[in-house]
C-alpha positions, 0 to 999 in steps of 0.5 A: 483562490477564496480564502474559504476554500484554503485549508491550513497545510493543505494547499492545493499542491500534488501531495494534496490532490495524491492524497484526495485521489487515494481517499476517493479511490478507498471510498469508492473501493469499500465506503466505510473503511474508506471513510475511516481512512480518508482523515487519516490520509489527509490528516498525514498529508497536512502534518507531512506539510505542517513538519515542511514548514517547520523544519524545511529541508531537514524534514524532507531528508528525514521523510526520503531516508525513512521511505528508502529504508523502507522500500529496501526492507520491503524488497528483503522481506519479500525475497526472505519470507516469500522468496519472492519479488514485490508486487510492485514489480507485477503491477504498479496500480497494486503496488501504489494504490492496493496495497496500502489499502490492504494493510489497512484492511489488515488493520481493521479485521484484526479489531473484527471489521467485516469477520465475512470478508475476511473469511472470503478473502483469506480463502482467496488469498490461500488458493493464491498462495498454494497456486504459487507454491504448486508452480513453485515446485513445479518449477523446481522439479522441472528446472524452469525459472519463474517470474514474480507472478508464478508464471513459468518460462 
């Protein structure tokens, strides 16, 4: 490869092409917030291979622990406060690729991104939500369990 094309801690491995690949889905999804995002993913992406290089193994073990704890508190969060499984367990495309990019929706709304979106979306969200409660209840009510997704059995 030309050494023009090289990019200090950032070869062309699967980490890299991962986080181009979720810095162009973004883009496309919703261009300036996308764009905003798009350094920081490939700015971690080189710091997560600057820390490899720096401290081998160690950081490694150190990144697996940090994902598995919070993968378990991601798990018992939703089973506390939503009583409820993850969306990873309904859709592996939402969990791995829009929920990431939801959070940081999350983020830049709070600072006042886009007040309109917002407001569309926390509707959505809320008729989702008392979706899920009515099936819920109506579950309860009738003694039928229910899947992740709301839908009864």
């Amino acid at each position: 490869m030309p050494g023009w094309l090289i990019i200090p801690n950032l070869p062309p491995n699967l980490g890299t092409i991962a986080a181009l690949s979720y810095a162009t889905l973004y883009i496309l999804m919703e261009p300036v917030a996308g764009s905003i995002l798009a350094p920081l993913l490939l700015g971690g992406t080189a710091y997560a291979k600057h820390l490899t290089n720096a401290y081998g193994q160690t950081a490694t073990y150190w990144a697996l622990g940090f994902n598995i704890t919070s993968w378990i508190a991601q798990f018992i969060g939703h089973g506390v406060f939503e009583g409820r499984a993850p969306a990873l367990l309904d859709n592996l495309a939402q969990a791995f690729f829009l929920a990431p990019f939801f959070v940081w929706m999350e983020i830049l709304f709070y600072f006042g991104y886009r007040p309109g979106l917002k407001d569309r979306l926390d509707k959505a969200v809320k008729r989702e939500i008392d979706s899920f409660q009515k099936t819920k209840e109506k579950n309860r009510v009738t003694g039928t369990k229910e899947q992740s997704n709301g839908i009864s059995h």
